[in-house]
RODO-2510 file (C-alpha; in nm, 4 decimals, decimal comma):
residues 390
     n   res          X          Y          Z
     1     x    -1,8711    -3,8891    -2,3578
     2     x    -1,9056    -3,6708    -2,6562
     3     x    -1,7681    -3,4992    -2,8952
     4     x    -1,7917    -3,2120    -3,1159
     5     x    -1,6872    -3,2164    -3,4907
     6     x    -1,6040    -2,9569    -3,6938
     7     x    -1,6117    -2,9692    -4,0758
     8     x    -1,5975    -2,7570    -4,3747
     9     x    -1,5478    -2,7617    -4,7349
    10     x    -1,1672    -2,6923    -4,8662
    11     x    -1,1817    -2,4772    -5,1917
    12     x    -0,8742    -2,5705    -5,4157
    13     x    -0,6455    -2,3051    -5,5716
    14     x    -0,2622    -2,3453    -5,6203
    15     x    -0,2376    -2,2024    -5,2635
    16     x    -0,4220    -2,5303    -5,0888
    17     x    -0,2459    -2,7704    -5,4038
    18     x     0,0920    -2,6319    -5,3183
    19     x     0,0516    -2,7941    -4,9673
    20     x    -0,0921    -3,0753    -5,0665
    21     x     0,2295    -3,1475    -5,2664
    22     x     0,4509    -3,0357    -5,0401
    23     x     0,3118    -3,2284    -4,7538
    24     x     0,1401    -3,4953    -4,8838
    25     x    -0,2528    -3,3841    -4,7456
    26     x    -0,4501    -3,6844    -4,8157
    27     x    -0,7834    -3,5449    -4,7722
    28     x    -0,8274    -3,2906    -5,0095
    29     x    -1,2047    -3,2323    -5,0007
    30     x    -1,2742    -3,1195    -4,6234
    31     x    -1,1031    -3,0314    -4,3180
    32     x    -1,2477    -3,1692    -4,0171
    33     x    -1,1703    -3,0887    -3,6070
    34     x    -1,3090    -3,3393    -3,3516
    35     x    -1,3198    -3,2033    -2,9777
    36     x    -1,4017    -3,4425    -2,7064
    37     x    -1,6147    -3,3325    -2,3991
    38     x    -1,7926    -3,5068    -2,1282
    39     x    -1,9955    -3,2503    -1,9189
    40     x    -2,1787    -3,4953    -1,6817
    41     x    -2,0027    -3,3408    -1,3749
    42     x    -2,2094    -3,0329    -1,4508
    43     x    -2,5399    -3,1465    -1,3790
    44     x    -2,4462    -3,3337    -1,0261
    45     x    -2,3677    -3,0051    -0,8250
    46     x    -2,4858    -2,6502    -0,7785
    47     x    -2,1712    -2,4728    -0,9043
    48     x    -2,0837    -2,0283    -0,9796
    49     x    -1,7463    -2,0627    -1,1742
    50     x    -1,6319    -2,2560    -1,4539
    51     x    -1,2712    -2,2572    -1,6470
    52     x    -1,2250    -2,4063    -1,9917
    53     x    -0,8297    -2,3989    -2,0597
    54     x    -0,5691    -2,4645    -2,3068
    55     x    -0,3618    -2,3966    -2,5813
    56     x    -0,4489    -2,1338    -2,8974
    57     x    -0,6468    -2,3233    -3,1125
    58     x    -0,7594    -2,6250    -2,9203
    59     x    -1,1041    -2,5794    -2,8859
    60     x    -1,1457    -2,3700    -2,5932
    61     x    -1,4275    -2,1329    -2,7538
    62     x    -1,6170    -2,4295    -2,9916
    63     x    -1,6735    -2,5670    -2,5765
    64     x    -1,7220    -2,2208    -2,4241
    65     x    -2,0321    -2,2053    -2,6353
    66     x    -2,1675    -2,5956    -2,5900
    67     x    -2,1305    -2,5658    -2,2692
    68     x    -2,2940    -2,1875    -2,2355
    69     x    -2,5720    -2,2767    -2,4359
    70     x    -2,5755    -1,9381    -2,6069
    71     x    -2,3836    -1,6855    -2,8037
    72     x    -2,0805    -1,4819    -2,6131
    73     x    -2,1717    -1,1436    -2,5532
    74     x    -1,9966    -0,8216    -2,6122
    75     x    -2,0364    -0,4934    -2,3842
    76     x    -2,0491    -0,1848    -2,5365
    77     x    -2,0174     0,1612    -2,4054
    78     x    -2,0976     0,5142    -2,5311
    79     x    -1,7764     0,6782    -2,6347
    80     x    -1,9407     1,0441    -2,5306
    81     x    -2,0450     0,9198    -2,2090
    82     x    -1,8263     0,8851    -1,8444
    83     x    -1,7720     0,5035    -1,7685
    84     x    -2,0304     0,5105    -1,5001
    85     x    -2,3477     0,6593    -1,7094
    86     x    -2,3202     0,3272    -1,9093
    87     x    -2,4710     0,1718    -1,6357
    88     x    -2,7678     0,3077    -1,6610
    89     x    -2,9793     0,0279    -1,5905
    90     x    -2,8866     0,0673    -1,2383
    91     x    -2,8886     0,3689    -0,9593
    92     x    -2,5908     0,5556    -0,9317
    93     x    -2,5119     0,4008    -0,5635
    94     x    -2,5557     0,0763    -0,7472
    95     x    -2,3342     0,1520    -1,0044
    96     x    -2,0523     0,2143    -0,7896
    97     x    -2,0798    -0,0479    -0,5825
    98     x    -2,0902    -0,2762    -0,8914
    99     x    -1,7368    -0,1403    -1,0246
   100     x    -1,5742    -0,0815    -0,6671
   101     x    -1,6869    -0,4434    -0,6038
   102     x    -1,5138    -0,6078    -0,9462
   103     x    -1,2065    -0,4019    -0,8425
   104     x    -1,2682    -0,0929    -1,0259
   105     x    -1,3045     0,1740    -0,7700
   106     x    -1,0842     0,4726    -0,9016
   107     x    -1,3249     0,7474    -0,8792
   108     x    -1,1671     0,8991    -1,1488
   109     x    -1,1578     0,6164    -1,3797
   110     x    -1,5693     0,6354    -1,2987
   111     x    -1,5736     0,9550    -1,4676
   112     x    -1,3938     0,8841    -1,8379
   113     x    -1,4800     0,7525    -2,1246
   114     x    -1,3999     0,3818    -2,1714
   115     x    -1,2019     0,4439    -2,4736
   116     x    -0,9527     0,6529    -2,2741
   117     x    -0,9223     0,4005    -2,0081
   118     x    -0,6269     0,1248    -1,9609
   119     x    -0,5991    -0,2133    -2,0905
   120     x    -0,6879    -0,3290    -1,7682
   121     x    -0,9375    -0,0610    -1,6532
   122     x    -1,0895    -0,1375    -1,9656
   123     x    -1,1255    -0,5562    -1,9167
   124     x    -1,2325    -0,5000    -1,5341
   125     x    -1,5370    -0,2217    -1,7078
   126     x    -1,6322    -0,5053    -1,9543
   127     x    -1,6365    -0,7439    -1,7131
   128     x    -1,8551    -0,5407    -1,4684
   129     x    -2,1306    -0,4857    -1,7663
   130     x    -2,1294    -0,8513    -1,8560
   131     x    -2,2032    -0,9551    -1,5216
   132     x    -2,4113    -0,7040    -1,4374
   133     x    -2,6470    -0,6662    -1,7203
   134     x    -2,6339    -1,1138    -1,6678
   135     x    -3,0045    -1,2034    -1,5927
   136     x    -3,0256    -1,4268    -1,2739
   137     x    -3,0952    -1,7942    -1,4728
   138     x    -2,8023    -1,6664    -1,7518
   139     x    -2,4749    -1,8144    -1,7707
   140     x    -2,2069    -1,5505    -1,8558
   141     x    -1,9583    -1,6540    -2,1226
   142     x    -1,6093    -1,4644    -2,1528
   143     x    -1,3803    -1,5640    -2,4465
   144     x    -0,9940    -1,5409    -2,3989
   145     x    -1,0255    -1,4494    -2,0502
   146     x    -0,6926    -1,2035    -1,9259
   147     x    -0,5452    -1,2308    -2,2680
   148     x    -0,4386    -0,8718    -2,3204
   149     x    -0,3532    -0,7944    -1,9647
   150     x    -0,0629    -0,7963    -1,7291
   151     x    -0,0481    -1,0954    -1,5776
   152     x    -0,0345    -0,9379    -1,2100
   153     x    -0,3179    -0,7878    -1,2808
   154     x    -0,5238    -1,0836    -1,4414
   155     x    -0,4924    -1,2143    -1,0870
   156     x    -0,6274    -0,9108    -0,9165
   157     x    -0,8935    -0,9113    -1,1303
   158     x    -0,9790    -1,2605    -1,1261
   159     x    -0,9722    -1,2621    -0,7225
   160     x    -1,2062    -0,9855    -0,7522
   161     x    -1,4589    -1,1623    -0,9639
   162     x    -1,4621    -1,4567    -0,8112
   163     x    -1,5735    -1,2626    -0,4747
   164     x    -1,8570    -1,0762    -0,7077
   165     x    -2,0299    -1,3673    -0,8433
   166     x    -1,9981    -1,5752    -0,5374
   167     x    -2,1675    -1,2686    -0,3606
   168     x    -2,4139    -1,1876    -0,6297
   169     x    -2,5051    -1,6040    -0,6675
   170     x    -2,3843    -1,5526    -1,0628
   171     x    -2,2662    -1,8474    -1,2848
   172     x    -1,9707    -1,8079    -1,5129
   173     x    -1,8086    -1,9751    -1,7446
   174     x    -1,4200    -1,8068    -1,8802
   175     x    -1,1801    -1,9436    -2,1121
   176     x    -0,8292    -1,8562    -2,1183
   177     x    -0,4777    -1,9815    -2,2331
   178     x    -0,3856    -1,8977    -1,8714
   179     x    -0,3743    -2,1783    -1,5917
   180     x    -0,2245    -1,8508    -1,3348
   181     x    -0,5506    -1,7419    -1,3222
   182     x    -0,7021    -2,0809    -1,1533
   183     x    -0,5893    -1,9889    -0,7677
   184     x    -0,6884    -1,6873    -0,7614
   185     x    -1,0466    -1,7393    -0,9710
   186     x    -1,0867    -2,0433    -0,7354
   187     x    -1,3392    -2,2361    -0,9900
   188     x    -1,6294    -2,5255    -0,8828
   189     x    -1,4698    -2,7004    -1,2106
   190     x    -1,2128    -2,6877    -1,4228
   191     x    -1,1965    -2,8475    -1,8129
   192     x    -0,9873    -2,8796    -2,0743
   193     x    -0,9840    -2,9632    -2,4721
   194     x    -0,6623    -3,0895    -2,4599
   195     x    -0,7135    -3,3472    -2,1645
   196     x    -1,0178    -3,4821    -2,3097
   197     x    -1,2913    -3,2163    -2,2396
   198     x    -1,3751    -3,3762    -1,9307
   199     x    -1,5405    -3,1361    -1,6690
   200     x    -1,3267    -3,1862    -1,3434
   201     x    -1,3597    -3,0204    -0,9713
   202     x    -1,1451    -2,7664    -0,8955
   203     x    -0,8811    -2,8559    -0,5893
   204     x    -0,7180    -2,5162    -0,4869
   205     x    -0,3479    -2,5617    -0,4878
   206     x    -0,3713    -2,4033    -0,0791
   207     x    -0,6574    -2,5926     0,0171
   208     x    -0,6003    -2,7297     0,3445
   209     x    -0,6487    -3,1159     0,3871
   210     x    -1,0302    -3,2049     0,3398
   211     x    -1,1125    -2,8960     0,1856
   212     x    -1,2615    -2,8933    -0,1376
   213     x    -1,4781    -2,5164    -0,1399
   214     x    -1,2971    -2,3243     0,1080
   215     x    -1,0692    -2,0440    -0,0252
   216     x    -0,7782    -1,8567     0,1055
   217     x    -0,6252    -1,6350    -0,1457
   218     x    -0,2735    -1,6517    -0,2427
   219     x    -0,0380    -1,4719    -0,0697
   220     x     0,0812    -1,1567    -0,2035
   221     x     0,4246    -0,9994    -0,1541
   222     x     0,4917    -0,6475    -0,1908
   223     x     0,8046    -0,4551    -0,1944
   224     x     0,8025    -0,0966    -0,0157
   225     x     1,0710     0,1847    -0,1025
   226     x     1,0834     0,5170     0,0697
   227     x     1,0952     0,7629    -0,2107
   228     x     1,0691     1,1390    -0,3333
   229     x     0,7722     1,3360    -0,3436
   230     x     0,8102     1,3017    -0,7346
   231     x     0,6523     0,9380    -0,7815
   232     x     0,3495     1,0787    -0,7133
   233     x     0,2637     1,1955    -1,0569
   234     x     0,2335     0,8125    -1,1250
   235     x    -0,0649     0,7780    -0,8827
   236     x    -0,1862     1,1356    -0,8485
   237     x    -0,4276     1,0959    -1,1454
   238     x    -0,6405     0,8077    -0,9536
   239     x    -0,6864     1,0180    -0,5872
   240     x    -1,0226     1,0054    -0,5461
   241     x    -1,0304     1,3919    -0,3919
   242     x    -0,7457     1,5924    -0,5439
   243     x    -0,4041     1,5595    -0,7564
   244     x    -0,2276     1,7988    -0,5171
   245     x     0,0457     1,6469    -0,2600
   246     x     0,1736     1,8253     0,0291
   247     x     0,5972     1,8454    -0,0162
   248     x     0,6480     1,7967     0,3634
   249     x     0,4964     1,4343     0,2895
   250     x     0,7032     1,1026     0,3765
   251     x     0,6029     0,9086     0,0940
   252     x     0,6129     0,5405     0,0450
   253     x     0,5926     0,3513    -0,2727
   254     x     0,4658    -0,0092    -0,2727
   255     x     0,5353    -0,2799    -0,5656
   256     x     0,4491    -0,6195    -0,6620
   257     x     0,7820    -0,7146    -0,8135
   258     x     0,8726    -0,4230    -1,0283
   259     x     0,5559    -0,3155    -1,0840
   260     x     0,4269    -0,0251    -0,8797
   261     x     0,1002    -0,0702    -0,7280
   262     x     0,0260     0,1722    -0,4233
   263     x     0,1373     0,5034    -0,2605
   264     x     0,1065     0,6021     0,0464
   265     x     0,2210     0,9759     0,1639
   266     x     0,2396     1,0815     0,5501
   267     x     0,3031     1,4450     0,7275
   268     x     0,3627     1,5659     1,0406
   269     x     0,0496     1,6912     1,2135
   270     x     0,1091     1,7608     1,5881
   271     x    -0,1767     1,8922     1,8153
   272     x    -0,2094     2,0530     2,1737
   273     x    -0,3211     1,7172     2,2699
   274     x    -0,0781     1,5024     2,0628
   275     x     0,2661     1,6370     1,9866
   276     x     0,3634     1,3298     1,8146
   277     x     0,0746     1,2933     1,5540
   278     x     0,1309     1,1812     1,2122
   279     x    -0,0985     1,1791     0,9306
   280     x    -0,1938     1,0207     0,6260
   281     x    -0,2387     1,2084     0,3323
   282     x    -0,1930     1,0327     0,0606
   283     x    -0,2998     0,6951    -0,0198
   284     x    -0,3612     0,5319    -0,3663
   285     x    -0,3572     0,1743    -0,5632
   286     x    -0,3692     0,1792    -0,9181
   287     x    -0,6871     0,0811    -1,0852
   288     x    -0,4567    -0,2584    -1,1828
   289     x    -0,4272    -0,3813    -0,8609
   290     x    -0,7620    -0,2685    -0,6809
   291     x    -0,9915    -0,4837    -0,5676
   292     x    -0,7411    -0,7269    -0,3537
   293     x    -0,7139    -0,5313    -0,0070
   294     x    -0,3500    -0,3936    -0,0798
   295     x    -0,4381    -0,0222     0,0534
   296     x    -0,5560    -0,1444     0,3966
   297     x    -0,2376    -0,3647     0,4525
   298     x    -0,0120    -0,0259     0,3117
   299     x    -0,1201     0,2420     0,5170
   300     x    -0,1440    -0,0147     0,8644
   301     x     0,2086    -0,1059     0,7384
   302     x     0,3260     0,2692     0,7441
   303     x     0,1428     0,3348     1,0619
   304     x     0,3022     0,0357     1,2412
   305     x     0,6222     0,1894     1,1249
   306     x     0,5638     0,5417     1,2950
   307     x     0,4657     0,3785     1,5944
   308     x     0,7919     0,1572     1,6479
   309     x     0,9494     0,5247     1,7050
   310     x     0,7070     0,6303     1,9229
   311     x     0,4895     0,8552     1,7280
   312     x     0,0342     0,8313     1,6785
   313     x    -0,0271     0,7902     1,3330
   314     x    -0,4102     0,8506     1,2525
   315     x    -0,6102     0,8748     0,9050
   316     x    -0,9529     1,0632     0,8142
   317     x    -1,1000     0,9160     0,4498
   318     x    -1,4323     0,9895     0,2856
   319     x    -1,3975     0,6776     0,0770
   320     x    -1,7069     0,4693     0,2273
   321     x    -1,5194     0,1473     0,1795
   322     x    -1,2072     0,2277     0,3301
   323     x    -1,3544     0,4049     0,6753
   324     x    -1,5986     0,1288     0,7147
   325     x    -1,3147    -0,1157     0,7151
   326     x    -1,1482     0,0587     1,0030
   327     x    -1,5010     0,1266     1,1987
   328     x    -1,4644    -0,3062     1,1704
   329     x    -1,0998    -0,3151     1,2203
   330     x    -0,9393    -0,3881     1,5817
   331     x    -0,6041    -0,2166     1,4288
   332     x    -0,8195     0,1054     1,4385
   333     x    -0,9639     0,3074     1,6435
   334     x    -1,2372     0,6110     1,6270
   335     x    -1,1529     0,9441     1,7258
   336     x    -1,4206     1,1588     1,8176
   337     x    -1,4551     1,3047     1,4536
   338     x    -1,5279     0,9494     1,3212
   339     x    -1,8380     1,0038     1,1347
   340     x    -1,9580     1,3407     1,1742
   341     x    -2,0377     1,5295     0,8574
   342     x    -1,8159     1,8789     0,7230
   343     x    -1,8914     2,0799     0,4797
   344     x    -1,6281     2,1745     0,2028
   345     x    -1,5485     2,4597    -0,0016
   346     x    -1,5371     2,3370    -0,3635
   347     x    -1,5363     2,5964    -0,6448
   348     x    -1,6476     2,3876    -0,9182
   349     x    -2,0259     2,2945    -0,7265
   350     x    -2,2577     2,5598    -0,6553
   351     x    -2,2892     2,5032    -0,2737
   352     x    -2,0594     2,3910    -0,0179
   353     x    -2,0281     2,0077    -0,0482
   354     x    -2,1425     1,7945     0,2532
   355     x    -1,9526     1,5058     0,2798
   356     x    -1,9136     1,2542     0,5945
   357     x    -1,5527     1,1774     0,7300
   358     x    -1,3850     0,8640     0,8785
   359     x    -1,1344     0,9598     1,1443
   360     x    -0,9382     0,7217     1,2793
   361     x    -0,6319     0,6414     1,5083
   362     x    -0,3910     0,3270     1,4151
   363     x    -0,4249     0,1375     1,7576
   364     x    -0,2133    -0,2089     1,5656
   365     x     0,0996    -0,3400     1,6872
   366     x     0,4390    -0,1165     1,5953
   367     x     0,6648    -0,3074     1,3158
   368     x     0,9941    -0,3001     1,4255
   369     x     1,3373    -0,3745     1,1855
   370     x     1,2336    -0,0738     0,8958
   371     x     1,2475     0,2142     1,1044
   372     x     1,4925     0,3230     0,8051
   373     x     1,2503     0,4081     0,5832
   374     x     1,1272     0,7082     0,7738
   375     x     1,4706     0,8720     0,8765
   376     x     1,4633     1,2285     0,7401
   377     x     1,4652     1,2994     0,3853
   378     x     1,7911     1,4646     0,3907
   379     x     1,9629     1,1642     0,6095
   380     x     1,8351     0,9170     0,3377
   381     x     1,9738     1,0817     0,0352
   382     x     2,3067     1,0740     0,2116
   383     x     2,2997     0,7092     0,2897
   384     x     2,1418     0,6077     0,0077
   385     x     1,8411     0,4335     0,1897
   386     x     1,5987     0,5808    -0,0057
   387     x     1,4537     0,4641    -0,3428
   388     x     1,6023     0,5393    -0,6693
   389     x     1,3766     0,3844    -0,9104
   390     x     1,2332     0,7495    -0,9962
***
């Protein structure tokens, strides 16, 4: 057991003599702090994360430090630059893995400056460059961890790390007032100033019996509303191909509470060979909320509903991630445009772009109980199914 202590000289002036009087301050020569630890858990196993908690004031830094051995870091980013060209230490391709794997993978947030990103956009970027630029023996140090964020989305982001520096065989360290953040983060050990500063393994809250590493992430429940065409211009900014929506579009808006988080916008798209052949064209999640799986689960969700009323639902993506999801994914299944590579008008490049599609059809079982929420448009305004939060 040890402890830290904290001293420094008090220099007298009527401010520190006025509280002296008024509530009779004995020692009026030094202040002094004294923060327990005992950090001997630390060297018996290999461990990747590491949560120092507590209340403003407590310690939580003074420990962050002792136990990182080092100075917290700060990322920095060109103001004149897109997000992305900050990483230049790595390839392109590796770049954007790096931010699509910490939950960043907007690929028009990739493309901004960091000062005119989100609160959140801007905590997931920081987080990305600490880790990143993190040499293999280092051991990253973040200070007041989720402070200035949603809290909905300090838990998408923390899920997201977690998976990153597992992955990447990283070791950090995060302090934070937060405890939320602890089931989804998922730590080898947790500590605490204020319960001694002794370093204590992590049991996850949905462990099952015996368990002590393996994780299953907390469940999520989200909300979905059939609404108008017009709550797009919430999400339009963030698809990855154009801000354009069709107006024939059934369009679905997903939340976490009250918070929006995804969109997902189907059309009717009938063929000689498949007169009941819907479509997705739309589907986004907020930079928030990315990272966590949420636009696989939508669209399957929508598709199940189309097929409870007998219609094919299918879905072509260029997003790697996404269409090698669904080349994995027993709900889907490929068509015989899966993979093959189109070219594409696009006046702002020089040439025609090449780009390779994902074409799949939704081969899941139907959800049955909603079909509701894709009666016509006109139907739902007059029974008041639809969605009036916009």
């Amino acid at each position: 057991m040890g402890k830290i202590e904290l001293k420094s000289t008090i220099v007298n002036d009527k401010y520190t003599e006025y509280i002296y009087e008024k509530f009779d301050i004995q020692n009026r020569e030094e202040s002094n702090v004294t923060i327990p630890f005992d950090f001997s858990l630390g060297r018996d196993f290999d461990w990747r994360i590491g949560v120092i908690y507590g209340g403003s004031g407590s310690g939580k830094s003074t420990l962050l430090k002792k136990l990182g051995k080092g100075d917290i870091k700060q990322a920095t980013f060109d103001k004149d630059k897109a997000l992305i060209s900050n990483f230049d230490w790595l390839q392109p391709s590796e770049a954007t893995r790096l931010l699509s794997s910490m939950g960043l993978s907007s690929v028009p947030t990739w493309l901004r400056p960091f000062h005119t990103l989100s609160n959140g956009e801007k905590y997931r970027a920081e987080l990305s460059y600490l880790v990143a630029e993190s040499k293999d023996d280092e051991v990253i140090l973040i200070d007041e961890y989720t402070s200035v964020v949603d809290r909905n989305v300090a838990k998408a982001m923390s899920y997201s790390l977690q998976k990153y520096v597992r992955k990447h065989k990283k070791r950090i360290i995060v302090a934070s007032c937060h405890t939320d953040i602890l089931e989804w983060l998922n730590p080898c050990w947790v500590c605490s100033p204020q319960e001694g500063g002794k370093l204590k393994r992590y049991q996850p809250q949905n462990a099952r019996e015996g368990e002590t590493e393996s994780f299953h992430r907390p469940k999520i429940e989200l909300q979905v509303h059939r609404v108008e065409p017009s709550a797009w211009h919430i999400f339009k900014g963030h698809h990855y191909l154009t801000e354009g929506l069709n107006k024939s579009c059934q369009c679905f808006l997903f939340t976490w509470g009250e918070t929006p988080v995804g969109f997902v916008g189907a059309i009717n798209q009938p063929s000689n060979h498949d007169s009941t052949a819907m479509r997705g064209s739309r589907i986004v999640i907020l930079p928030e909320f990315q990272g966590l799986g949420m636009g696989a689960k939508m669209i399957e969700f929508v598709a199940s509903l189309y097929k409870s009323v007998g219609k094919n639902f299918y879905s072509k993506t260029v997003h790697p991630a996404l269409g090698e999801y669904r080349n994995k994914s027993p709900l889907w299944s490929p068509t015989a445009f899966n993979g093959k590579v189109r070219k594409v008008d696009d006046p702002k490049a020089k040439n025609r772009v090449t780009r390779m599609s994902y074409c799949h059809k939704y081969v899941g079982e139907p959800t049955y109980g909603a079909e509701d929420l894709i009666k016509p448009i006109s139907e739902m305004r007059l029974t008041k199914y639809i969605s009036k939060l916009f």
